[in-house]
C-alpha positions as CSV (number, residue, x, y, z in Angstrom):
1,X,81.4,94.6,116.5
2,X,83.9,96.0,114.8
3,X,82.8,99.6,113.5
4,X,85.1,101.1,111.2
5,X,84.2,102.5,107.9
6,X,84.8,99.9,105.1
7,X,85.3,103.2,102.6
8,X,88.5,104.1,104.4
9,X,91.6,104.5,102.5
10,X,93.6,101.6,103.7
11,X,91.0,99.4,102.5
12,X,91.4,100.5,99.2
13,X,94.7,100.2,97.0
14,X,96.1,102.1,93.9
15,X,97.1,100.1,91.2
16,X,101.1,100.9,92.0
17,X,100.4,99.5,95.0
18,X,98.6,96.6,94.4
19,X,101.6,96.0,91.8
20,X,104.3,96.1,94.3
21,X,102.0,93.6,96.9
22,X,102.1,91.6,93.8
23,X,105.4,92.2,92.4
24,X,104.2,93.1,89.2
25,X,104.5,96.3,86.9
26,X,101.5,98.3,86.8
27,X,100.7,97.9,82.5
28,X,100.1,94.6,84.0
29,X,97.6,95.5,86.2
30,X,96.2,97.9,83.4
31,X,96.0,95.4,80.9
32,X,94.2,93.1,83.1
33,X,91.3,95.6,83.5
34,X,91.3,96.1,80.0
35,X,90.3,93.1,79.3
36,X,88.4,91.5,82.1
37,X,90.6,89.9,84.2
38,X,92.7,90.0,87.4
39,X,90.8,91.5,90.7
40,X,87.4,93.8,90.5
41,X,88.6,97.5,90.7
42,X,86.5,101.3,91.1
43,X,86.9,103.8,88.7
44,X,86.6,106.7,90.7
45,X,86.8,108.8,87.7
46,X,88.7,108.1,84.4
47,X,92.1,108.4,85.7
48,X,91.7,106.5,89.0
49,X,91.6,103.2,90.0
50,X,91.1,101.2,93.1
51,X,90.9,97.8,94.2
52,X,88.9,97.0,97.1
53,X,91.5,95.3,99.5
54,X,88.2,92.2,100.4
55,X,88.2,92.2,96.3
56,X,92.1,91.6,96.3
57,X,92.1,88.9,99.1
58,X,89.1,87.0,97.2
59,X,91.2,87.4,94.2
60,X,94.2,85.8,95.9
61,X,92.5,82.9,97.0
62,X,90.9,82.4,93.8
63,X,93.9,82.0,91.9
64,X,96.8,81.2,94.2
């Protein structure tokens, strides 16, 4: 059973990382949210995002 915590920080990604994995720019990425689309994301607090790396991979597969 594999027992690390699913909160830790590598399974999360910024949005300027998730637009390099993706090689997009980031105002991508923010526009997306804005408007419903592109992979589920946290707002942590008004200023920060993050998008669950299980969100991104379901993402992926979804539209790749």
């Amino acid at each position: 059973m594999d027992t690390r915590d699913i909160r830790t920080p590598q399974h999360y990604l910024t949005t300027s990382q998730l637009a390099r994995e993706l090689g997009l720019h980031e105002i991508t990425l923010i526009r997306w949210r804005a408007r419903g689309e592109g992979p589920s994301f946290v707002r942590l607090s008004p200023r920060a995002v993050r998008y669950p790396r299980t969100a991104v991979d379901a993402w992926m597969a979804e539209n790749t």
